[in-house]
N, C-alpha and C positions, 0 to 999 in steps of 0.2 A: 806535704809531709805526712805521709799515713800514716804510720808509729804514732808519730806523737798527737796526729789527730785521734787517735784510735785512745790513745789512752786519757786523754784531756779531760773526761766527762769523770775520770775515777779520781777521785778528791781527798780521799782517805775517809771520807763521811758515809757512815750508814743510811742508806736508803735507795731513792729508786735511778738510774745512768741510763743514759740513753747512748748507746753507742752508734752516733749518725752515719762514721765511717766502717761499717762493719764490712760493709760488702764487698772493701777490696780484699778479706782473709777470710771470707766464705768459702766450706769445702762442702760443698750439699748445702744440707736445710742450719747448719750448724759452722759457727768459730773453727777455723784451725784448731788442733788441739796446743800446739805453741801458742797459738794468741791468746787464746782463752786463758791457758795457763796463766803468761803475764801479766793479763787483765785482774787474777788474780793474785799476785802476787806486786803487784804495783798497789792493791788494796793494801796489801800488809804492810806495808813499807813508807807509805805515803800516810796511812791510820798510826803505828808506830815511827816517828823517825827516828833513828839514830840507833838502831839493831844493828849488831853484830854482822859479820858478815854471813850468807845464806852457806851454809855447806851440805844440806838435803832437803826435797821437795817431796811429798806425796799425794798425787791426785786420781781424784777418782772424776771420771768424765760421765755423766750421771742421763744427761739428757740435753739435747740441742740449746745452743747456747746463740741467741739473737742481738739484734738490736734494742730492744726493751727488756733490762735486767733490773736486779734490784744488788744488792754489795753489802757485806756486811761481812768485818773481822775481828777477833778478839785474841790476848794474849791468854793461852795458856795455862803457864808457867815460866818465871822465871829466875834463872839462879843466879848464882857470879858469871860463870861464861855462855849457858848456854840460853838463848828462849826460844820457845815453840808456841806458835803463833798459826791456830785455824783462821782462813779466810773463804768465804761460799759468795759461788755467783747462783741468783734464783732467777728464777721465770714462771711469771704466771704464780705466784705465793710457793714454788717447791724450789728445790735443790735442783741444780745443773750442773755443779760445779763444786766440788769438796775439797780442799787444800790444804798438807799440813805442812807448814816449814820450819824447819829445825833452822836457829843461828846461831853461832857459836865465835866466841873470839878465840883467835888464833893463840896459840899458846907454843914454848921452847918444846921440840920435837923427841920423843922418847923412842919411837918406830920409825922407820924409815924403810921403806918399800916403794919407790919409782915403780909407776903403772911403768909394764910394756910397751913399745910403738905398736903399732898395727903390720901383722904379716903382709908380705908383697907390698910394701910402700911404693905407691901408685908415683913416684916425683912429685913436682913440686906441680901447683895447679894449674898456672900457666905452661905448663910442657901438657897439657892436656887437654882435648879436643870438649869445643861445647856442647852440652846437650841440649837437644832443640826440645822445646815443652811439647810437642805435638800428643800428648798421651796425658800429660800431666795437669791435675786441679788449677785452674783461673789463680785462685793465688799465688801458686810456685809463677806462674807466668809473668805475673805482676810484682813482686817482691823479692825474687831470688833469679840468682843466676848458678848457676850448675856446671859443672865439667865433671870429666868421665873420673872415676877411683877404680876403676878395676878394668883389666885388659876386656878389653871387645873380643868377644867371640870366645872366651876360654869360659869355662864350668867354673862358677861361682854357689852351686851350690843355695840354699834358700839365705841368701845375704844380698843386700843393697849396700853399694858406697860408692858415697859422690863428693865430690867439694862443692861444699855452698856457699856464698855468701850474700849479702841485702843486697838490695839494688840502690836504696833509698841509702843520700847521704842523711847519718842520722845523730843523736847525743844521747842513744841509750849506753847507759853503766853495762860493765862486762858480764854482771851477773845475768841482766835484764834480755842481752844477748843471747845467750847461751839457753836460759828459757825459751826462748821467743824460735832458739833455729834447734835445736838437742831433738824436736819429732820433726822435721823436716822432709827427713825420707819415709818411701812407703814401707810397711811392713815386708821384711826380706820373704812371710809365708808367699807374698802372691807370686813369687818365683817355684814354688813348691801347689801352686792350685793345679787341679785337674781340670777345671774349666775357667770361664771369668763370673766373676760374685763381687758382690759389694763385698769390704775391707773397711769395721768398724773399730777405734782404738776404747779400750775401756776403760783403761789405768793406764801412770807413768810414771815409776816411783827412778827417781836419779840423786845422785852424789857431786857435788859440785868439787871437783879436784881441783882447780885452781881459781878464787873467784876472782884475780885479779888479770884475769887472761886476757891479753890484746895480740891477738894474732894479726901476723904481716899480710896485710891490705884487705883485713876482714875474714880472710878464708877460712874454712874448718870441712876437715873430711867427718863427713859423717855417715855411720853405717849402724844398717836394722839388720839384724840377723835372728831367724828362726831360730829357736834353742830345740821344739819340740812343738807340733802343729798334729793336732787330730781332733774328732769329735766336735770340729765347729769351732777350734782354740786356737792360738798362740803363744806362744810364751818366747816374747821377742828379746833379745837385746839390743839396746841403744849408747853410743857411743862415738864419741865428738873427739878428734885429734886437732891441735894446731896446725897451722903450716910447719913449722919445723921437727912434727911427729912427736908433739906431749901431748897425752889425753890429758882433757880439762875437764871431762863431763862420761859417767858409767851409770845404766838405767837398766829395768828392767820394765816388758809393758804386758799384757795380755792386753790379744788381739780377736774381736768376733770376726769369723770369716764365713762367708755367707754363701750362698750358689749350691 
């Protein structure tokens, strides 16, 4: 059980984790940026219990994130419905990891604005061929399974999208999900590179649109798209549809693109 081995060492207590199981969501010298994420936000949650549900995350990805960390979160502010709750993974005495999450209880709806589906809906996952990891980071290999979201062979433009889901039968909360797979794909610039270059993430600020979401047999389309790439940058979007074409989860990330 990776998942939950991965997170077992984060206790809700301040001070030093060892995370033994790191190295099956190793992407380089560093955490996936999904896991790490959760790493921190399982601090928050696990430090506070009984918060609101999460309805936005802000992280800044600071510096490689290993097996020997240290944890530590704090509330805030908190009001009637909503708290905001910092939580930082460190290494080596500094910052690796910055997080802020908004929580908010649900309240009788005054706006009402349904996200869009996703243009060219791909079918449903299983009408869609697998994709073989043969390119792909050891962890996608090991933890996700992938099918195609967009026709083969047609111009897609600086955009990724794939259906993902875990491999590992798991008991992560929907929310904890949706952290854990929302960066899953690569940045849509490296469809827009002139040549090949490392593809570093720096930030990943998202909106959690439904946090009660249980998609049919785990699956979720999800897709990075380039908004604007020059100068060594990104400015991606990120974006998780269910199986039945509701987005759950709207982001925003800058990307270092290197080469």
């Amino acid at each position: 059980m990776t998942i939950a081995s991965l997170l077992a060492p984060v206790t809700g207590q301040s001070g030093p984790a060892r995370l033994a199981h790191a190295a099956d969501w190793m992407q380089g010298r560093t955490l996936y940026g999904g896991a790490s994420a959760l790493v921190a936000y399982t601090m928050a949650v696990r430090a506070f219990p009984g918060l609101p549900p999460l309805r936005a995350g802000q992280i800044a990805f600071v510096a490689p994130v290993g097996e020997e960390i240290a944890l530590r979160a704090e509330i805030v502010r908190q009001g009637r419905n909503v708290t905001q709750v910092r939580s930082e993974i460190l290494s080596e005495g500094r910052t690796a990891l910055s997080a802020f999450w908004l929580f908010g209880e649900g309240r009788e709806a005054n706006a009402l604005a349904p996200a869009a589906g996703p243009e060219n809906w791909p079918g449903a996952p299983e009408d869609n061929d697998i994709v073989t990891h043969q390119f792909a980071p050891s962890f996608v290999a090991k933890n996700f399974e992938l099918r195609y979201g967009q026709c083969r062979g047609a111009e897609h433009g600086a955009t990724v999208r794939r259906w993902a889901r875990l491999t590992e039968v798991h008991d992560l909360d929907p929310v904890s999900k949706l952290v854990l797979m929302g960066d899953v794909m690569p940045p849509g610039a490296m469809r827009a590179m002139q040549r090949q270059g490392p593809i570093s993430s720096i930030n990943w600020s998202f909106n959690v649109l439904d946090p009660e979401s249980r998609s049919r047999d785990g699956w979720y389309l999800a897709e990075n798209a380039s908004q604007h790439a020059d100068a060594g940058y990104s400015s991606e979007r990120l974006r998780l549809w269910d199986a039945e074409g509701r987005q759950v989860l709207d982001g925003i990330q800058c990307v270092a693109v290197f080469g």
